[in-house]
C-alpha positions as CSV (number, residue, x, y, z in Angstrom):
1,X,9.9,3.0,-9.9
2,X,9.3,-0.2,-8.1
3,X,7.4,-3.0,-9.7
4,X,6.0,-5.7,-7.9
5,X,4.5,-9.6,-8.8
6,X,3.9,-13.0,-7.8
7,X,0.8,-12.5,-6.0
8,X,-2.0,-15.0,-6.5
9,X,-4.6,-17.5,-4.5
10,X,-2.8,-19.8,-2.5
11,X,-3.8,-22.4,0.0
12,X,-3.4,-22.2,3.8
13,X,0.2,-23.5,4.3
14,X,1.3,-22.9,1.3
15,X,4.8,-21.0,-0.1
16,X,4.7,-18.1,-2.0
17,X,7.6,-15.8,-3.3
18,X,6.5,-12.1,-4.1
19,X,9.2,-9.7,-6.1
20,X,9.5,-6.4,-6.8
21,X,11.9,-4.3,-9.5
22,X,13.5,-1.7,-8.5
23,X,14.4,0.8,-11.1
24,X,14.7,4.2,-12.4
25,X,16.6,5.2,-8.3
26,X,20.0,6.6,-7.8
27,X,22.9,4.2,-8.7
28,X,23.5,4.8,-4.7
29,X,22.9,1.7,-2.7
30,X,22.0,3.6,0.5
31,X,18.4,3.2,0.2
32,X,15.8,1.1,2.4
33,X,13.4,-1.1,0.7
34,X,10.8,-2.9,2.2
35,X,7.5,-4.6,2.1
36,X,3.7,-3.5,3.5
37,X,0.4,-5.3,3.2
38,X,-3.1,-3.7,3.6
39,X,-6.0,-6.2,4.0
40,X,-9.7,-5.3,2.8
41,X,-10.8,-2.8,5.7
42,X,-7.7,-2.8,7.4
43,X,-5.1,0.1,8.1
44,X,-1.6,-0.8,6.0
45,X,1.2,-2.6,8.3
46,X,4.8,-3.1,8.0
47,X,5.9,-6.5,7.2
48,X,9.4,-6.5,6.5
49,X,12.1,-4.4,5.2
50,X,16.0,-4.5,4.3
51,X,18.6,-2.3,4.5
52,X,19.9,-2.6,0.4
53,X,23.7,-2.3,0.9
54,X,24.2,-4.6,3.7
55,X,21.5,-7.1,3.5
56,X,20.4,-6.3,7.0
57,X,17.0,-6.7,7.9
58,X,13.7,-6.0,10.0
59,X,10.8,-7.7,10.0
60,X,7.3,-7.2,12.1
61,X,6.8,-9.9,14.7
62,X,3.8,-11.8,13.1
63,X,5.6,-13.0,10.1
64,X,9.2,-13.6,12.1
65,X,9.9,-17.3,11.5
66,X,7.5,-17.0,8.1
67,X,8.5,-14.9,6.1
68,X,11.8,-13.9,4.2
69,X,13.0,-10.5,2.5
70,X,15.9,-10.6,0.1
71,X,17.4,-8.9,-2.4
72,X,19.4,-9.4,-5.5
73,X,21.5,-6.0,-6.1
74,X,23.0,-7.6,-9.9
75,X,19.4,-7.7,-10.2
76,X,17.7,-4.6,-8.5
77,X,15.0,-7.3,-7.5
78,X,13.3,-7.2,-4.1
79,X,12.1,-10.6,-2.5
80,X,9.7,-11.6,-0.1
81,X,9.6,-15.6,0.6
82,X,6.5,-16.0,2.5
83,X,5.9,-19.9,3.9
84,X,3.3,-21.1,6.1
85,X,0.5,-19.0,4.7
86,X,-2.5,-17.9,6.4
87,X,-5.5,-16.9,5.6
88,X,-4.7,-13.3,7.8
89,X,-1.7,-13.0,5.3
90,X,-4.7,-12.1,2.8
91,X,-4.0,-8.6,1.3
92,X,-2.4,-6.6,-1.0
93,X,1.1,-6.6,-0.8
94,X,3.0,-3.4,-1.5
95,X,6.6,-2.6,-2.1
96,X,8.8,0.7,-0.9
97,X,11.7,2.0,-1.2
98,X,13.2,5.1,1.1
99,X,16.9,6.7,0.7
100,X,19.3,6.4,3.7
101,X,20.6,3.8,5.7
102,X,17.8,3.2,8.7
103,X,15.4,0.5,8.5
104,X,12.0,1.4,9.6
105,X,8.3,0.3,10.1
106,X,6.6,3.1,9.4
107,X,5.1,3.6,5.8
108,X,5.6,7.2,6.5
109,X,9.5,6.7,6.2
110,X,9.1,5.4,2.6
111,X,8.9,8.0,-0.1
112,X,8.7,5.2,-3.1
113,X,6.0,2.9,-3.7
114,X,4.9,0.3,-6.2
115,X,1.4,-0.4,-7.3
116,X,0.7,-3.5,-4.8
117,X,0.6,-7.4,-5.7
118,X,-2.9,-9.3,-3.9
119,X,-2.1,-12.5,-2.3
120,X,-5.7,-14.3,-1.4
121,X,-5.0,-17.3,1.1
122,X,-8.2,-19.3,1.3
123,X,-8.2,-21.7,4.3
């Protein structure tokens, strides 16, 4: 089950730091998690993911320089530090989690989602 928060109405240029609680998967580590937005009329897109047992990561290129996934294993928390907000970054941010190793963009890959977190940036 994966859990997320910390959305809320932010200005443009502004920091926010979304989470998301993984639990209830295997005690494996090899699992992918990562992090998709859909805005109001828009398809969902890939934003960024992480591979959970190595920290490595992927991210899509409109948020490279931006944005920040992490993760806190102790924890089972996902992160996603998002600076520099826009008011394009408006939409509801989802978590998801998919078992093996390869990191991936397409929300197909992911077999685990959370319920979605909605960021509003107003400009």
């Amino acid at each position: 089950q994966l859990q997320a928060c910390g959305g809320g109405l932010v200005q443009a240029g502004d920091s926010l730091r979304l989470s998301c609680q993984a639990s209830g998967l295997s005690a494996s580590l090899y699992y992918v998690i990562g992090w998709f937005r859909q805005a109001p009329g828009k398809e969902r897109e890939f934003v960024a993911t992480i591979r959970w047992s190595t920290g490595s990561t992927d991210y899509a290129d409109f948020v490279k320089g931006r944005f920040t996934i992490s993760r806190d294993i102790a924890k089972g928390t996902l992160y996603l530090q998002m600076s520099s907000l826009k008011a394009e970054d408006t939409a509801i941010y989802y978590c998801a989690a998919r078992n093996g190793a390869t990191l991936g963009s397409s929300s197909a890959m992911y077999r685990f989602w959370g319920q979605g977190t909605l960021v509003t940036v107003s400009s």
